[in-house]
N, C-alpha and C positions, 0 to 999 in steps of 0.2 A: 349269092345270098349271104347277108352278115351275119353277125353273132347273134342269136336270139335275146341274149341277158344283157345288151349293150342297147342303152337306148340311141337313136340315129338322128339326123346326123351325130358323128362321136367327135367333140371338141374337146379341146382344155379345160375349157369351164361353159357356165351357159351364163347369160344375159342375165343382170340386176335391175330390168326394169318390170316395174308390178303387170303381172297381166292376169287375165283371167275371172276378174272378180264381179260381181254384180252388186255396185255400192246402193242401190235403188233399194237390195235386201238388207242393210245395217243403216242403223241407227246415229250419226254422224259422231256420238262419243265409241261406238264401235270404232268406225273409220278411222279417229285419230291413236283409239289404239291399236289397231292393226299397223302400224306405222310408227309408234313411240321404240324407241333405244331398247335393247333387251329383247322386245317383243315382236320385231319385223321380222319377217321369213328370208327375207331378199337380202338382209345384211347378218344375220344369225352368227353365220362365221368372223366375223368381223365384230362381232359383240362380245362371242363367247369365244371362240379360238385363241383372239388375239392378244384375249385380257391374262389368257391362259399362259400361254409364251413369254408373252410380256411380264408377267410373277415369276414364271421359272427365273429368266433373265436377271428378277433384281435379284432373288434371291442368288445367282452363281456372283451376280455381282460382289452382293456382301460377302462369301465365301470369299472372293479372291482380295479383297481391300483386307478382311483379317488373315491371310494368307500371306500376303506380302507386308503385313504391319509385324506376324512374327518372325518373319524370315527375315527383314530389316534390324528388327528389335535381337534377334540370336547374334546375326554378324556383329555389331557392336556391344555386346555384353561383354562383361571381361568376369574373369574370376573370383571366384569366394571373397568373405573378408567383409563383406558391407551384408545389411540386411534387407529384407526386399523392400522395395521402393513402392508408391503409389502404380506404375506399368505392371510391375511385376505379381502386385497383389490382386489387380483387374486380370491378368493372365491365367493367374492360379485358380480364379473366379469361373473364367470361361473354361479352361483343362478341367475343371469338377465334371462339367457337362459332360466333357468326354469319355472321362472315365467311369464314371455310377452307371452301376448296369445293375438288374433286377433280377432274382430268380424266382417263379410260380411253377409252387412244388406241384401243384395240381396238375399240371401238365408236364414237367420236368422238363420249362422250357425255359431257357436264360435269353432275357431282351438283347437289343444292342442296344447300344451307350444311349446315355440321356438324351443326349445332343441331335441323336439318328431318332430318338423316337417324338423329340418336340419335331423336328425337321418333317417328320410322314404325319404327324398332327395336324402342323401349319400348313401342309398340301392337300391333305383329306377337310380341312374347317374350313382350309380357301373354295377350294373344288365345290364343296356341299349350299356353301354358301351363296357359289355363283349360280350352282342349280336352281334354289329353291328361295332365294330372296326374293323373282321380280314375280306378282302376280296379277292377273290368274295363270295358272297351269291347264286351263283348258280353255278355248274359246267359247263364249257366250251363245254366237251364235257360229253355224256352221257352215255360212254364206265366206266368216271368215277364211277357210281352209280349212283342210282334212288333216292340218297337219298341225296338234299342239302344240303350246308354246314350249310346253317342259320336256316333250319330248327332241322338240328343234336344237333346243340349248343341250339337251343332253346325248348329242349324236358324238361319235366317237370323234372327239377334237383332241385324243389325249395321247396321237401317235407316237407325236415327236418325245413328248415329255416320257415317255417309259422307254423309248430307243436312247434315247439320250444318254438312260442311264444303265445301260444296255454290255455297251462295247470294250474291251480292251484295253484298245489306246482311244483314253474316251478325254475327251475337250471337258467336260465338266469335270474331272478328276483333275485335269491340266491346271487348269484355272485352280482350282480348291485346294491345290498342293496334296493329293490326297491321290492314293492307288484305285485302280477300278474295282477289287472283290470288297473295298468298303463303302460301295455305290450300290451294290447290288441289291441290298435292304428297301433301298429309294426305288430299283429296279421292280423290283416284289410289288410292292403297293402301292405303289403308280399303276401297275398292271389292273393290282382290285382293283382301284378307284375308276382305273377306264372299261370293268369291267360292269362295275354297278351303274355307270352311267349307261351303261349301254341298254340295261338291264329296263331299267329308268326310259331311254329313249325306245323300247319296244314295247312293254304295255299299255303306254297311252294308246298306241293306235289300234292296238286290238280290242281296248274298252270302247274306244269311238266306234268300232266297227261292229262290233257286237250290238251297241247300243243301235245301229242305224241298219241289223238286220244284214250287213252285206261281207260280214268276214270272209267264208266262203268263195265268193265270187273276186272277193278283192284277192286273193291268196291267189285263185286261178288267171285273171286278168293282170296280175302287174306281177313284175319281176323285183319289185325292192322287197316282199314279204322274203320269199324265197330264200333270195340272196341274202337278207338281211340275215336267217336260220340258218342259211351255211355257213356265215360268219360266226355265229351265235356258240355254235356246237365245238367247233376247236378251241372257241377263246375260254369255253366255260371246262372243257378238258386242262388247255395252259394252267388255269387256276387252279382249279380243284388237284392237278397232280404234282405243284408248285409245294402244297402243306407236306411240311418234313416227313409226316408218319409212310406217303409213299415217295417222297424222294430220298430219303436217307436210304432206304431198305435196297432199292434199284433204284441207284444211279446210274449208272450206265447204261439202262434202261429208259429208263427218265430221260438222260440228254438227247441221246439221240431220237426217241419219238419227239420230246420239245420242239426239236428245230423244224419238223417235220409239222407239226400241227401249228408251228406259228407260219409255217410257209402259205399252210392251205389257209390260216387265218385272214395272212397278208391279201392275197390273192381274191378269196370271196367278199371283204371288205373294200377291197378296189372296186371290183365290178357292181355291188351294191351301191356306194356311191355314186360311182357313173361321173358325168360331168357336172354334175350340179353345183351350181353356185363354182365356187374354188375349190368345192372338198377334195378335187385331186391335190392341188398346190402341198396339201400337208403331206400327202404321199411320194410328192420331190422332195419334200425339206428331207423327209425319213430315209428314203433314199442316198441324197447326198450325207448325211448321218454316215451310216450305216454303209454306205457303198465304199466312201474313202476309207474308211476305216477298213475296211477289209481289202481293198486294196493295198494299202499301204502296210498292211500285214504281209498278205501274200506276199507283195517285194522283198519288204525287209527277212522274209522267211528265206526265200531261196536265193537272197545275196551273202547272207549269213550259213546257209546249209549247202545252197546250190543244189544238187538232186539228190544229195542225202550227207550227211555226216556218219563213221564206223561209230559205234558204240562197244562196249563189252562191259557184260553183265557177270556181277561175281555176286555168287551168296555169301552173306555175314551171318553172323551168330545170332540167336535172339528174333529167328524168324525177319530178318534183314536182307534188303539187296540193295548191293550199289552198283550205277550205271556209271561207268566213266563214258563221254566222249571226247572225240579228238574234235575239236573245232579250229577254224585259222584264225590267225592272231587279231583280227577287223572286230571279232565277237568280245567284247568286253560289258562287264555287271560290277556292279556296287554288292558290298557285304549285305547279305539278308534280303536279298533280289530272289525273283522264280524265274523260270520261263514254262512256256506250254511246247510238250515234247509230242510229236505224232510217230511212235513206231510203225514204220512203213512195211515189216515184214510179223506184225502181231496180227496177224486172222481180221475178224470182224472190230478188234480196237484200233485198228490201224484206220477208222470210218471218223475217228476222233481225237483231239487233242487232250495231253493231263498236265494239269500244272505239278512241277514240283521246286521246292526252292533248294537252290544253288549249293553245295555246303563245302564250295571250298573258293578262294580269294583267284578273282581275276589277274592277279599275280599272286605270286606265292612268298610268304614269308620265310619262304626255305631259298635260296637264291641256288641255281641252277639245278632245283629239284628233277631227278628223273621224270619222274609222273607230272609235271609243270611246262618245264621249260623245253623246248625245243626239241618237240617230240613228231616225227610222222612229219619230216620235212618241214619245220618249223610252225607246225599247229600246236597248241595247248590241250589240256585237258578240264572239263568242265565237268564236274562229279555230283552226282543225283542220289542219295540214302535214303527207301524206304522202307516203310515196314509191312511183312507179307500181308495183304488182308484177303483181298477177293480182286475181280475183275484183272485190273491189268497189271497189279502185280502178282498176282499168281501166275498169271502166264509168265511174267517176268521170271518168277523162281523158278517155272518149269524149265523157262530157258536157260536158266542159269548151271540147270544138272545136266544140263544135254553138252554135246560137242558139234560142231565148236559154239561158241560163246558169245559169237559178234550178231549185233545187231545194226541196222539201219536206221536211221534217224533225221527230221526235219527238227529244228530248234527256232521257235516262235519266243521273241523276249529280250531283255530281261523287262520285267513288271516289279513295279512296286521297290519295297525296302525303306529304309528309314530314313527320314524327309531331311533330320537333322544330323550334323557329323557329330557323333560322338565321342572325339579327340577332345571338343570345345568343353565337355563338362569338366569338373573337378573328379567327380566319383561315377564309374557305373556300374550298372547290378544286371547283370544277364541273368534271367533266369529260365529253364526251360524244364517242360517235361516230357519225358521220355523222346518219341524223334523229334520233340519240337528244338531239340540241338542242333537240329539241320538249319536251322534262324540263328539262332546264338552264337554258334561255334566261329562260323568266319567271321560275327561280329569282334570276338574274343580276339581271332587271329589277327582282323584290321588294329585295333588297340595294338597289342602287342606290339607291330610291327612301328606304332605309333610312338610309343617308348624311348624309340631311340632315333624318333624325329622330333624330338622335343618337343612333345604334345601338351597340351595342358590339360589333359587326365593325368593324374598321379596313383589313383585307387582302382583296381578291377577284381569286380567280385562274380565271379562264376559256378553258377548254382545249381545241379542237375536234379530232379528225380527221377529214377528209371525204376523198374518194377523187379529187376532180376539182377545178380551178380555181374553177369557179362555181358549188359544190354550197353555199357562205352565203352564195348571191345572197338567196334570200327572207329571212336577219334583218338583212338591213341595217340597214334602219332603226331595230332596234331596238340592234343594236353602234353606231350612231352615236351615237343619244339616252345609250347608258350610258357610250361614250364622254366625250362633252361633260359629261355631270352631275358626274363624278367625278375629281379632280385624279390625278396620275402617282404619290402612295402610295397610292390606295386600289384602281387597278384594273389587274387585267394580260390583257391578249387574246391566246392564242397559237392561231393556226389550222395544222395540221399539212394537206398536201397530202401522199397518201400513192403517189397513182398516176402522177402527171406529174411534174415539174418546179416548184418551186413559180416560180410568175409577179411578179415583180418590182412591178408595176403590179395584180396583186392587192387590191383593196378599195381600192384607191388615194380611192375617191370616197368610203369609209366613213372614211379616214383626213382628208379635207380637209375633211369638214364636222364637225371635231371640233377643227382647227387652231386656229381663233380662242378658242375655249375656253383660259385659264391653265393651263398646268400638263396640259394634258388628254394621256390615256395616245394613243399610235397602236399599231395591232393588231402581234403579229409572225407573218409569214407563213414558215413552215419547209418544206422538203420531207422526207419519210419519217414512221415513226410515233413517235410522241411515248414518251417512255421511262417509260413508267408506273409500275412499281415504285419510278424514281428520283426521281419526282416525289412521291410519297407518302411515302418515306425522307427526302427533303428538309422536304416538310412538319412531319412530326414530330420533327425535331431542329431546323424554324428556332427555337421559344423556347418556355417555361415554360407557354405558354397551350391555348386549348383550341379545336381543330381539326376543322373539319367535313367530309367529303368528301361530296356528292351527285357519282354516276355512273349514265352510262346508254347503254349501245352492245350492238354483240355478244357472244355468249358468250367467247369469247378475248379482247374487249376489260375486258369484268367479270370474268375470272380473272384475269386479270393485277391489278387492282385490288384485287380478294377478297384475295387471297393475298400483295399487298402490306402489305393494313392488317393480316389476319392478324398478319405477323410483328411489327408496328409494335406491336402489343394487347401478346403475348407478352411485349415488350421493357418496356413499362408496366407489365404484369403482376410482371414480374420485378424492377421497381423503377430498371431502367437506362433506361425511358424519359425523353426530356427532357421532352416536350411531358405538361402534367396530363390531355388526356383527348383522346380520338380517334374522332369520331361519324365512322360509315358508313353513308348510306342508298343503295341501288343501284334501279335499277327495269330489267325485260328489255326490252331492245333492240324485242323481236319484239312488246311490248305496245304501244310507240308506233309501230309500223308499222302497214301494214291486214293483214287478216287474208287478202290471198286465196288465195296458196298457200303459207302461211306458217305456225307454232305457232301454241297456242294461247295465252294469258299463265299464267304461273307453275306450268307442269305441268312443268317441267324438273327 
């Protein structure tokens, strides 16, 4: 006996030639629409599917033509000294996009960039449009088929397009020059969109059935009602607990039922479909998606980790913990990289991976550093900062008072980090807040190291705000080391204290092992927050050259940034800017944090 929910024979797909119909019952302008483009049952997928794919496609295309037009346009730029050119002022035109972000206080919710919400615009007016342009939405007569025209077109065609944007190590981020936590937004609402189609593809035929007296019987008699309602129920769970008010609160909650209710998702939509037409076909494409990609994780994970990497967990001050591990020398990251870390001896977190970013150099600007170089038989150390909240780092603190100290560890990565080298600019401006220095700091230290490779940055300005006296107890060492490397033109350290008083005797010991050093800059310790907009206005009118900002803090700490270089583009844009060109890379706050009861990265 086969599967009861599987219609039989069970093929790939089934036969595209019309059968079934009794044209004796329509009217011959019936006939010829039952058969017109948009409106054929027999080609549906090949109407709507393929038009579907096919838009994603131009649009990665475009992505990757302006991807590879700035990454051409950066290697032959040269330094300061001339003012921006007609390239440069279309550049500063399209970086506006990037950077204008919105905040509605009504919800106390801050958008992503311009650029990410014309982007989920031009997918939702695409989408809407292919829905509900062709008419009619219901057939005339009902000799044509039981099965609407709006609801045909609105059958879930929109697998690939929300996997897509889904994965990791994801081909459309490849292409777009762009990391996968700032995909995930397209991830989100690609989901709605294949949500309300779905929505769209299930009431037509309950109004048809109602209407003809047989919902009932048809519910009991066919297995697509059914299945179509097991699919229904998980996807409108994925949604509904996707809105920040219950994933921020439990996340670690949240992830892992997600994966779990997209399984049962996947699953009930497969067998709903059945073989009809080619509607499996999208469920290989999805497949192949999503399968390589996590193969090719899993590899890359335990060639990199093998069956675990030691760790050791130290508490820091300030409600801190840093994870050093020992990894072999194969594993190397770019400054301002993450990877996703699975503690294999954390209880029930050890079911899931956390992102945290990187906060020390895949070599080290201290040359035969103990904690570096040639440690545990010639393995390095790869160092993880954060800050206590919930979930897994609390356990983390727990383990950190215990004895001993060592932990187990797989290392998935490195992800992401900043597209452009920062050597290339004249000037740059790190700015972070509180542990978003876990971004900045090794960017600091690549510069530095940069200094006396004859880079062409001449200016580094490094800019904190932390909330308490001893919240940059843990980079000491590293503000000293960049301290002493760099004379008093090339580095500036301003630490803002934003909750106390700033302390006089502050880093005092960060400042005295930098004294003997010539020329060497000392930190300025400020009370209150640091005036952001003024500091990036400054920036781009100190001179003719070309200015980088990496930032990483709160949401109100990256609006106020966003919305600064915004206006800064405009001005470039307009030809009144002084400074030739204005790079911004920001990374969220919440992604170098742990995740315990906290967002997820780049679903804002």
């Amino acid at each position: 006996m086969g599967l009861p929910w599987l219609i039989y024979p069970v093929e790939w797909q089934s036969s595209r030639v019309p059968d079934g119909y009794d044209y004796s019952l329509m009217t011959p302008e019936e006939i010829k629409l039952l058969f017109t483009p948009f409106h054929d049952w027999w080609t549906a997928d090949l109407d709507y599917a393929q038009t579907t794919v096919e838009f994603l496609c131009a649009g990665i295309a475009i992505l990757f033509l302006f991807n590879a037009v700035f990454l051409l346009r950066a290697r032959k730029n040269t330094p300061g000294g001339s003012r921006a050119g007609l390239i440069d002022r279309l550049t500063a035109a399209l970086r506006f996009t990037t950077a204008r972000q919105f905040y509605v206080r009504a919800f106390d919710w801050y958008s992503p960039p311009l650029a990410a919400l014309v982007g989920v615009c031009g997918i939702f007016m695409f989408v809407m449009a292919l829905l509900l342009a062709a008419r009619p939405y219901y057939w005339p007569n009902m000799a044509m088929g039981m099965s609407p025209p709006i609801a045909t077109r609105a059958g879930p065609q929109y697998n690939v397009l929300f996997r897509a944007f889904a994965t990791k190590v994801n081909f459309v981020g490849l292409l777009a020059g762009t990391s996968h936590e700032k995909l995930q937004v397209f991830h989100r609402w690609s989901a709605m969109f294949m949500y309300i189609t779905s929505l769209v593809h299930t009431f037509p035929f309950i109004v048809n059935n109602i209407k003809m007296g047989q919902m009932v019987a048809q519910y009991e008699a066919s297995g697509f009602y059914w299945t179509g309602i097991a699919a229904l129920v998980p996807q409108t769970w994925l949604v509904a607990m996707s809105w920040g008010f219950f994933r921020n609160r439990y996340y670690e909650t949240f992830k892992k039922l997600h994966f779990i209710a997209a399984g049962i998702f996947m699953a009930a939509l497969f067998v709903h479909c059945t073989w009809t037409l080619t509607s499996w076909h999208y469920f290989w494409a999805t497949l192949a998606i999503y399968g390589s990609v996590y193969l090719f994780r899993v590899c890359r994970t335990f060639y990199n980790s093998a069956a675990g990497l030691n760790a050791t967990i130290q508490e820091l001050p300030d409600r801190m913990v840093k994870v050093s591990v020992a990894i072999p020398g194969r594993l190397k990251w770019a400054p301002g990289q993450h990877v996703f870390v699975r503690f294999l001896d954390a209880g029930i977190h050890s079911l899931s991976t956390h992102p945290f970013t990187v906060s020390n150099l895949s070599t080290s600007v201290r040359s035969q550093s103990k904690d570096e170089e040639n440690v545990q038989g010639g393995a390095r150390t790869l160092n993880l900062v954060l800050r206590i909240r919930g979930g897994i780092s609390a356990a983390l603190a727990r383990k950190a008072a215990e004895q001993p100290k060592d932990a187990l560890v797989l290392i998935d990565g490195p992800y992401g980090g900043v597209p452009l080298s920062l050597r290339t600019f004249d000037r740059v401006y790190l700015l972070a807040g509180g542990s978003g220095a876990t971004f900045t700091l090794p960017l600091l230290m690549d510069l530095v190291q940069g200094f006396s490779d004859h880079m062409t940055c001449k200016h580094v300005e490094f800019i904190l705000a932390v909330r308490e006296n001893d919240s940059p107890a843990w980079m000491e060492e590293d503000l000293s080391t960049a301290l002493a490397a760099v004379d008093n033109e090339g580095l500036t350290v301003r630490i803002h204290v934003t909750r106390t008083e700033s302390d006089p005797t502050l880093l005092d010991h960060v400042s005295s092992s930098s004294v003997d050093a010539k020329n060497a800059p000392e930190p300025h310790i400020r009370s209150g927050r640091p005036n952001l907009p003024e500091i990036i206005r400054s920036a781009a009118r100190s001179d003719r050259g070309r200015v980088a900002i990496a930032a990483c803090g709160p949401d109100p700490f990256l609006y106020d940034v966003r919305n600064a270089v915004a206006e800064c583009q405009l001005a470039i844009a307009a030809g009144r800017g002084k400074c030739k060109e204005l790079f911004l890379h920001t990374e969220n706050y919440r992604f170098v944090q742990v995740f315990g009861n906290s967002l997820t990265p780049g679903l804002n």
